[in-house]
Structures are given as structure tokens and as C-alpha cells.
C-alpha atoms as an extended CHARMM CRD file, in Angstrom:
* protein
*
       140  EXT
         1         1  UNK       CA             -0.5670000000        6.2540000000       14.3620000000  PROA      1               0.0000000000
         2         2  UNK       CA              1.0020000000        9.4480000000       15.8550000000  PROA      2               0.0000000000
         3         3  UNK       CA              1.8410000000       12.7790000000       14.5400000000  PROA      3               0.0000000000
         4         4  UNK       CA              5.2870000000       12.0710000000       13.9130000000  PROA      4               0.0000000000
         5         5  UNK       CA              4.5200000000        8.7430000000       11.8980000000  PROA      5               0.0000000000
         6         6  UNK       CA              2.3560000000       10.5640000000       10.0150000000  PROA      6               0.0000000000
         7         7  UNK       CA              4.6680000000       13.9170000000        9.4650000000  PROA      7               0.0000000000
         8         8  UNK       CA              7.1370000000       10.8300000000        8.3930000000  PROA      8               0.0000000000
         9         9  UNK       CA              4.3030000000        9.2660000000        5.8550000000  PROA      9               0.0000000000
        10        10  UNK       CA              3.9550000000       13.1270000000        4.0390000000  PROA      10              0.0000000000
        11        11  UNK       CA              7.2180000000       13.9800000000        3.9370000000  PROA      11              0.0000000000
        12        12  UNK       CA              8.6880000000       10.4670000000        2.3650000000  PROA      12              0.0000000000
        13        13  UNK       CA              6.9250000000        8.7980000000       -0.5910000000  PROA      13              0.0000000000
        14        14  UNK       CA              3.6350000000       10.4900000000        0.4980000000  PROA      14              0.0000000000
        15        15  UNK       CA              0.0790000000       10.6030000000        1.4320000000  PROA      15              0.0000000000
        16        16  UNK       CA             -2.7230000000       10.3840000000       -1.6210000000  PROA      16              0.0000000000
        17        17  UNK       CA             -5.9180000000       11.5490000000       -0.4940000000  PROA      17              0.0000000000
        18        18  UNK       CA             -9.0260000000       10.9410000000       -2.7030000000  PROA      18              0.0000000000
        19        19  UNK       CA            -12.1010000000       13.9060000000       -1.9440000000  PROA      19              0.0000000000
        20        20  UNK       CA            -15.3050000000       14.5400000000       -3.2170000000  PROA      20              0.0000000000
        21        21  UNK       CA            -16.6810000000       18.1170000000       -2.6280000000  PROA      21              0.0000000000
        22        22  UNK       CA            -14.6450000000       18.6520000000        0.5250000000  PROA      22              0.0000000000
        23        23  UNK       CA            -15.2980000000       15.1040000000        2.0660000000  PROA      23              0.0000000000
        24        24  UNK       CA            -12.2830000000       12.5300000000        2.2710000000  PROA      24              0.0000000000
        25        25  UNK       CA            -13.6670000000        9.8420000000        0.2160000000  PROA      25              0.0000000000
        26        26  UNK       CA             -9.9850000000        7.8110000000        0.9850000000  PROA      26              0.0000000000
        27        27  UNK       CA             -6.9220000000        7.5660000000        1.8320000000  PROA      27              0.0000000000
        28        28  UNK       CA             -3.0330000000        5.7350000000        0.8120000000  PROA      28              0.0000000000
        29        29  UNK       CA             -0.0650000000        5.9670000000        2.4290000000  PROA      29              0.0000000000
        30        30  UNK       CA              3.4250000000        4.7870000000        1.3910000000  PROA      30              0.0000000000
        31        31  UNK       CA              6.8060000000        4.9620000000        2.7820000000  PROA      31              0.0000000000
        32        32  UNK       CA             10.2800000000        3.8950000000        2.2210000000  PROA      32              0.0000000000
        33        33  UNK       CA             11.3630000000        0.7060000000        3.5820000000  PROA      33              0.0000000000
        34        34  UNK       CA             13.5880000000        2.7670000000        6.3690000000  PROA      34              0.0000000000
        35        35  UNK       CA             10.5490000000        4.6720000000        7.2550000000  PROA      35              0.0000000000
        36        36  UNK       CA              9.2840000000        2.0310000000        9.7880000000  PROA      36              0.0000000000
        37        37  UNK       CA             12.0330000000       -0.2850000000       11.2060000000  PROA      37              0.0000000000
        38        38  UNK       CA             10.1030000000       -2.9060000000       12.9600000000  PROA      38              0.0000000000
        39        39  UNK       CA              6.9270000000       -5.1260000000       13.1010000000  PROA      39              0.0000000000
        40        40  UNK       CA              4.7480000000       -6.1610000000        9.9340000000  PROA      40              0.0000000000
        41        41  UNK       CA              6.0950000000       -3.2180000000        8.1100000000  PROA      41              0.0000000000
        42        42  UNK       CA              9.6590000000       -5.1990000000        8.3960000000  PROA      42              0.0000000000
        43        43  UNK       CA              8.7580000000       -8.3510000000        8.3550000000  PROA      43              0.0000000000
        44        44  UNK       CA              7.3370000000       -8.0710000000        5.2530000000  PROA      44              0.0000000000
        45        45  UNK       CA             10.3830000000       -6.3660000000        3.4340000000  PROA      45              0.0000000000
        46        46  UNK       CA             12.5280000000       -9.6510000000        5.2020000000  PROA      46              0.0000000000
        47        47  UNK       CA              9.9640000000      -12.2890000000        4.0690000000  PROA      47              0.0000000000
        48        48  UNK       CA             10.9350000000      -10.6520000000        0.7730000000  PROA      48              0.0000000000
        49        49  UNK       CA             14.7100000000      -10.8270000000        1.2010000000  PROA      49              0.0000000000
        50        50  UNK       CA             15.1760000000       -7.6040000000       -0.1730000000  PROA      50              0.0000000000
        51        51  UNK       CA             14.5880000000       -4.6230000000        2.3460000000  PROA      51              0.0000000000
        52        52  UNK       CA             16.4420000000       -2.2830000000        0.8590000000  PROA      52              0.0000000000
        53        53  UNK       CA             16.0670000000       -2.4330000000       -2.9370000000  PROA      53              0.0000000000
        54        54  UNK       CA             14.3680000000       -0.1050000000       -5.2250000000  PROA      54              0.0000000000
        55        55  UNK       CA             11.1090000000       -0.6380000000       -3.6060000000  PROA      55              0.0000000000
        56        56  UNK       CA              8.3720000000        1.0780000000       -1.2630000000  PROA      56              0.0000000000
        57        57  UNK       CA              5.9800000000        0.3540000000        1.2540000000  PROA      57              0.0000000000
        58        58  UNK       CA              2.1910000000        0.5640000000        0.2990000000  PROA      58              0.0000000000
        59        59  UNK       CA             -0.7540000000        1.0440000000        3.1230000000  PROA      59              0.0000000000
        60        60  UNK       CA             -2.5740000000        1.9340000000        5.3520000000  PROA      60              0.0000000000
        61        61  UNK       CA             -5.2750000000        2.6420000000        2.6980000000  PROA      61              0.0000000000
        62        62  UNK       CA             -9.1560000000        3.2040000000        3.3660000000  PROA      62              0.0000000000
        63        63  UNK       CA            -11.7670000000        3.8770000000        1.1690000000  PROA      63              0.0000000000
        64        64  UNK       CA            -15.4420000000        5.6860000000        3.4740000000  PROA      64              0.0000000000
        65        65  UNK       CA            -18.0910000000        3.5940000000        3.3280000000  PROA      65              0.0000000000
        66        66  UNK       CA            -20.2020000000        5.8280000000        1.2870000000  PROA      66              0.0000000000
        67        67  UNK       CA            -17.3700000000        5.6480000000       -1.1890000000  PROA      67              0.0000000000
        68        68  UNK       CA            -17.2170000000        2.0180000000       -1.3390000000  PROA      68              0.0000000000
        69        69  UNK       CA            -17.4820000000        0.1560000000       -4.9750000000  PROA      69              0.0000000000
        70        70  UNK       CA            -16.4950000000        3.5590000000       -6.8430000000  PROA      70              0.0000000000
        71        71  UNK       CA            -13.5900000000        3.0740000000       -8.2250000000  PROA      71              0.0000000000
        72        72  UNK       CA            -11.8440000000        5.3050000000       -5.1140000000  PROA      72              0.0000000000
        73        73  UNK       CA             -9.2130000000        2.6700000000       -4.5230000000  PROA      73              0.0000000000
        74        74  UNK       CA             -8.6650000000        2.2840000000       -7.8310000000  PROA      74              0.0000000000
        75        75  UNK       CA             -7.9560000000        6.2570000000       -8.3220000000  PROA      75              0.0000000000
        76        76  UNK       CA             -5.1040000000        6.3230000000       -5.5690000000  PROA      76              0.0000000000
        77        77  UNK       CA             -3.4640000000        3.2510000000       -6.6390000000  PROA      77              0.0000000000
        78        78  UNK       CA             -3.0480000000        4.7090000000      -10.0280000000  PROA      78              0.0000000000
        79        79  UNK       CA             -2.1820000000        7.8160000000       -8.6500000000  PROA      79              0.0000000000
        80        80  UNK       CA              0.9250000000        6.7950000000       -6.4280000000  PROA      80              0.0000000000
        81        81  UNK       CA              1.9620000000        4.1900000000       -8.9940000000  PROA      81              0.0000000000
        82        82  UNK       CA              2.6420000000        7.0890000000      -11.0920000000  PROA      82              0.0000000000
        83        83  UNK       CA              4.1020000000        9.5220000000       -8.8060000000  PROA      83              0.0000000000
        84        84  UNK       CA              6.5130000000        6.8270000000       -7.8660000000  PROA      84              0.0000000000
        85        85  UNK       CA              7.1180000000        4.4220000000      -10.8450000000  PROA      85              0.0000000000
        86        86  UNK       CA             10.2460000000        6.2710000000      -11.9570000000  PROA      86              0.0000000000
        87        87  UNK       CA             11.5460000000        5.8590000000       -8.2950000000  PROA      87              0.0000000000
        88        88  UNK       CA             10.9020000000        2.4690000000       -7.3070000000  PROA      88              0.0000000000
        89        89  UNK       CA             10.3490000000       -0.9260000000       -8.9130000000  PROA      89              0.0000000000
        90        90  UNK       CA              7.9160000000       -2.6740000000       -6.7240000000  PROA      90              0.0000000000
        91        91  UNK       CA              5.2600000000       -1.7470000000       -4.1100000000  PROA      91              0.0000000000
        92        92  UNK       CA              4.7830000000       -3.9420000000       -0.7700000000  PROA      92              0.0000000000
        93        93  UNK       CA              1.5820000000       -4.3990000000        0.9670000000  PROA      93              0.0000000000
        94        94  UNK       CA              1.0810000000       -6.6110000000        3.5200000000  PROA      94              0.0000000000
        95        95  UNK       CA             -2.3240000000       -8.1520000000        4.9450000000  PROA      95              0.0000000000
        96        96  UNK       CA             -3.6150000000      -10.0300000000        7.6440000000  PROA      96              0.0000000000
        97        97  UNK       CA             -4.5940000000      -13.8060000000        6.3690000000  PROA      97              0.0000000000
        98        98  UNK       CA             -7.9700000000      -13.3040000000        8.8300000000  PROA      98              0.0000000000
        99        99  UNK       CA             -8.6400000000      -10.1620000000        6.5720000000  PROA      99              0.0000000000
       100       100  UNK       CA            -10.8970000000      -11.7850000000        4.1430000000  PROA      100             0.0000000000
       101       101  UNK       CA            -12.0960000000       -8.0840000000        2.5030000000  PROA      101             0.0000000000
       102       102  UNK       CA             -8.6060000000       -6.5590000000        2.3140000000  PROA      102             0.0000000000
       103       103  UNK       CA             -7.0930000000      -10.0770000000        0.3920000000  PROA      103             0.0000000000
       104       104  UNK       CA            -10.0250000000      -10.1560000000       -1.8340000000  PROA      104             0.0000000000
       105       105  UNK       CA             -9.2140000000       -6.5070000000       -3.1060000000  PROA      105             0.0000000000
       106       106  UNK       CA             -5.2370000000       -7.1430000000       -3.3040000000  PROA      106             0.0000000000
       107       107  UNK       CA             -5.9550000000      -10.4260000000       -5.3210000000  PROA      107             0.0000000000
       108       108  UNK       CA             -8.6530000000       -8.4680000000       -7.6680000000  PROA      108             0.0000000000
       109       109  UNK       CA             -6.0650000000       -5.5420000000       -8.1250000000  PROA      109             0.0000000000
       110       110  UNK       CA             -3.5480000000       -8.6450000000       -9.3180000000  PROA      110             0.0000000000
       111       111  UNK       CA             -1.3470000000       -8.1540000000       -7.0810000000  PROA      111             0.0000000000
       112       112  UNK       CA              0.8980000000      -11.3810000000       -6.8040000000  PROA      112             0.0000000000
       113       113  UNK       CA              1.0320000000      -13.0100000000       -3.1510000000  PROA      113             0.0000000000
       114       114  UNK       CA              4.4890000000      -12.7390000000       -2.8930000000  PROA      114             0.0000000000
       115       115  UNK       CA              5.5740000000      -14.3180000000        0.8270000000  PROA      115             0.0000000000
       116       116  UNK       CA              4.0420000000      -14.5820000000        4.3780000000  PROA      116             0.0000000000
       117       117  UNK       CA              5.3730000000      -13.9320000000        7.8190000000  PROA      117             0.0000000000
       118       118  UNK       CA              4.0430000000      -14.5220000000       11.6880000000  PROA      118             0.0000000000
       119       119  UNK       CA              3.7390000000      -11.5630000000       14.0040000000  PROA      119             0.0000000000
       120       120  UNK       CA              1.9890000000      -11.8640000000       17.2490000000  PROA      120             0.0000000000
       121       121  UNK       CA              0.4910000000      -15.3470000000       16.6510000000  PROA      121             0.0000000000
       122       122  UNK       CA             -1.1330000000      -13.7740000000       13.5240000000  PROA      122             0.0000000000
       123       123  UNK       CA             -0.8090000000      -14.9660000000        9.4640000000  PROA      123             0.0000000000
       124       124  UNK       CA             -0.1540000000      -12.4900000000        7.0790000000  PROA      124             0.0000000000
       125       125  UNK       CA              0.4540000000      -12.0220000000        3.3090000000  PROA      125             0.0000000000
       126       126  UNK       CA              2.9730000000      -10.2500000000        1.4170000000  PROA      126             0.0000000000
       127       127  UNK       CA              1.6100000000       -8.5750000000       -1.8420000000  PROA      127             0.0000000000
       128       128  UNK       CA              3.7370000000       -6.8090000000       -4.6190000000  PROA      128             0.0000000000
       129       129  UNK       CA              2.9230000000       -5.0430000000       -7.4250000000  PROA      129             0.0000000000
       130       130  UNK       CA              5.0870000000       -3.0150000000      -10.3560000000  PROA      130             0.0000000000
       131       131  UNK       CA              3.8780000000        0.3570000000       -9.9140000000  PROA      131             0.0000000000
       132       132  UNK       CA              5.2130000000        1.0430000000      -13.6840000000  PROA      132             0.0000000000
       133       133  UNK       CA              2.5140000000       -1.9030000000      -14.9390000000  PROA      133             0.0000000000
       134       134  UNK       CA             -0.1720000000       -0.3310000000      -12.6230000000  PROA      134             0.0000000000
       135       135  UNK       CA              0.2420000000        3.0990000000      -13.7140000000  PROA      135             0.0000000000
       136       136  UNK       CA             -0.1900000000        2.3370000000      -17.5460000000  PROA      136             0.0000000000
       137       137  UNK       CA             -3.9400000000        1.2670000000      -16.2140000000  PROA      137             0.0000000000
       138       138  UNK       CA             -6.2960000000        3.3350000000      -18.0850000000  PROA      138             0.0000000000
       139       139  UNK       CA             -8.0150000000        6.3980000000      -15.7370000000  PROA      139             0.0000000000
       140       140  UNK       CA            -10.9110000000        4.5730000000      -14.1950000000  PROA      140             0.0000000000
């Protein structure tokens, strides 16, 4: 990802950025279906047949290592389902079907498998989610 992908993350739907004492414990990004106008990012808004509704992009999201299994994830998914609930009615993530880790963690989150597309010989998943349902979550 370059600087002006990134510049386009921050200044759309936004970057939420999860620190501890000055270290970046993790990251989410999200962006507007225009945002990105080709590869998985489109795919998976045309696997859904709806590109341009009221919905937005979620990912690239990490969580550091050291950070793992405390609830990081958790935190920023709550947090941009709230900043953008009033906005948009469903988030979009797609994964790779060889990403074993990444499905696990959509599926536990409850997000609903939603489609699947091909893109360079490669399976992936399309997951949704109703930010307005996710944000109601209580603060982990």
C-alpha cells in the first residue's frame, strides 16, 4: 500500500488505530466502495450485487502479536461500527479461503459468509456485518 492509498483510507471512512502506552497494538481500515475500483476490493462489492449501496469496505486490519487474544480486534470493530453505523448499513470484508486464521475470526465475530469470488486462481469469501448490530456490543 502506497501513500496515496493510504492518504485515501484517512481521509474517507477512516483509519482506527488501537495503542497501548505509545505502541500500535492494531490497526482497521475502511473505505467507501469507490475508494478502490478494482481487484478483491471490487470483486467483492460485485459478488454482492450491490456496489454502490449504503455500504463500506472493512480491512486491512492487524492486531501485533503481543496484542493477540486481548480483545484488540474486538475494540476497533466496535469502534468503526459506531463511527459509521448512522452512515452505512453493512460492512464488507473479504478473505482468502487458504486464510484459515483470518475466517476463523470473521466466523467468531458472526459475521455471515455472504458470497465468494476468484481472483488470480485464488478462493475467497465475502463477509458482511450490520455495523448498527455490532456497535450495540457491550465495551469489551
Amino acid at each position: 500500500m502506497d501513500a496515496d492509498v493510504l492518504t485515501r483510507f484517512q481521509e474517507g471512512t477512516g483509519v482506527f488505530i488501537a495503542e497501548e502506552t505509545g505502541r500500535l497494538a492494531g490497526f482497521a481500515m475502511t473505505s467507501e466502495p469507490g475508494a478502490v475500483a478494482s481487484g478483491p476490493p471490487r470483486l467483492a462489492l460485485d459478488a454482492l450485487g450491490d456496489g454502490d449501496g449504503r455500504l463500506f469496505l472493512y480491512g486491512p486490519a492487524a492486531v501485533d502479536p503481543g496484542f493477540q487474544g486481548r480483545g484488540v480486534l474486538t475494540m476497533l470493530l466496535t469502534a468503526l461500527s459506531r463511527e459509521l453505523r448512522d452512515r452505512f448499513d453493512l460492512g464488507v470484508a473479504f478473505v482468502e479461503a487458504a486464510n484459515a486464521k483470518s475466517l476463523a475470526v470473521h466466523r467468531h465475530y458472526g459475521m455471515t459468509a455472504a458470497a465468494t469470488f476468484v481472483f488470480d486462481g485464488r478462493d475467497y469469501f465475502v463477509f458482511t456485518f450490520d455495523p448498527a448490530e455490532f456497535a450495540a456490543r457491550p465495551n469489551p
